[in-house]
N, C-alpha and C positions, 0 to 999 in steps of 0.2 A: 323645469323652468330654465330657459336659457339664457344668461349671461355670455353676449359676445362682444368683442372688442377688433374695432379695426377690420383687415380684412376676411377674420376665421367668422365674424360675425356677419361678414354677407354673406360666407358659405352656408352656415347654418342655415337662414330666411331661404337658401334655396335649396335646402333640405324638404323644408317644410312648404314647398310650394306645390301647386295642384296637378304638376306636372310626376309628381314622384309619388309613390303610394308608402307614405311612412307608417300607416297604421296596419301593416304586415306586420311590424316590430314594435306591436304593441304601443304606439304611441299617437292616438288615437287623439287623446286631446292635452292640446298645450296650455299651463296654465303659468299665468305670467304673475300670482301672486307667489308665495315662499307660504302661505299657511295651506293651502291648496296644494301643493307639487309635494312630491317622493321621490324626484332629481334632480338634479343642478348639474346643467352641463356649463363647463366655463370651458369656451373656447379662444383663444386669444391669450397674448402676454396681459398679466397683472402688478399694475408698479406698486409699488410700496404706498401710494394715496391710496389707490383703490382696494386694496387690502381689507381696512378696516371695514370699508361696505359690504365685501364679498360677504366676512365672516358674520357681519350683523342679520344678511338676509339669509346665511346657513342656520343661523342660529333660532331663526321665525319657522324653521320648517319643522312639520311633525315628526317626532322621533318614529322607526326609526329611521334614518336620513341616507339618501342615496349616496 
């Protein structure tokens, strides 16, 4: 599940674009819920608001958690 911020999170979207074959590395399908996914990539600075949400949606992931 990818949590990006600012500009690490346009990099990421061009990770995942059709131009790159990211399911070499196993990552085949993106899943944008938190009960669904088995990783959390956070890229980007996190301030102290967005904190609390980070840990809310780590905390909805199945154990056990990337």
């Amino acid at each position: 599940m990818p949590f990006g911020t600012a500009c690490c999170g346009i990099e990421f979207m061009a990770v995942l674009a059709a131009r790159t074959d990211i399911s070499r590395f196993g990552a085949e399908a993106i899943r944008f819920s938190p009960r669904q996914s088995d990783l959390l990539i956070v890229a980007g600075r996190i301030s102290i608001k967005m904190m609390p949400v980070l840990i809310r949606i780590y905390e909805q992931m199945p154990d056990p958690n990337g």
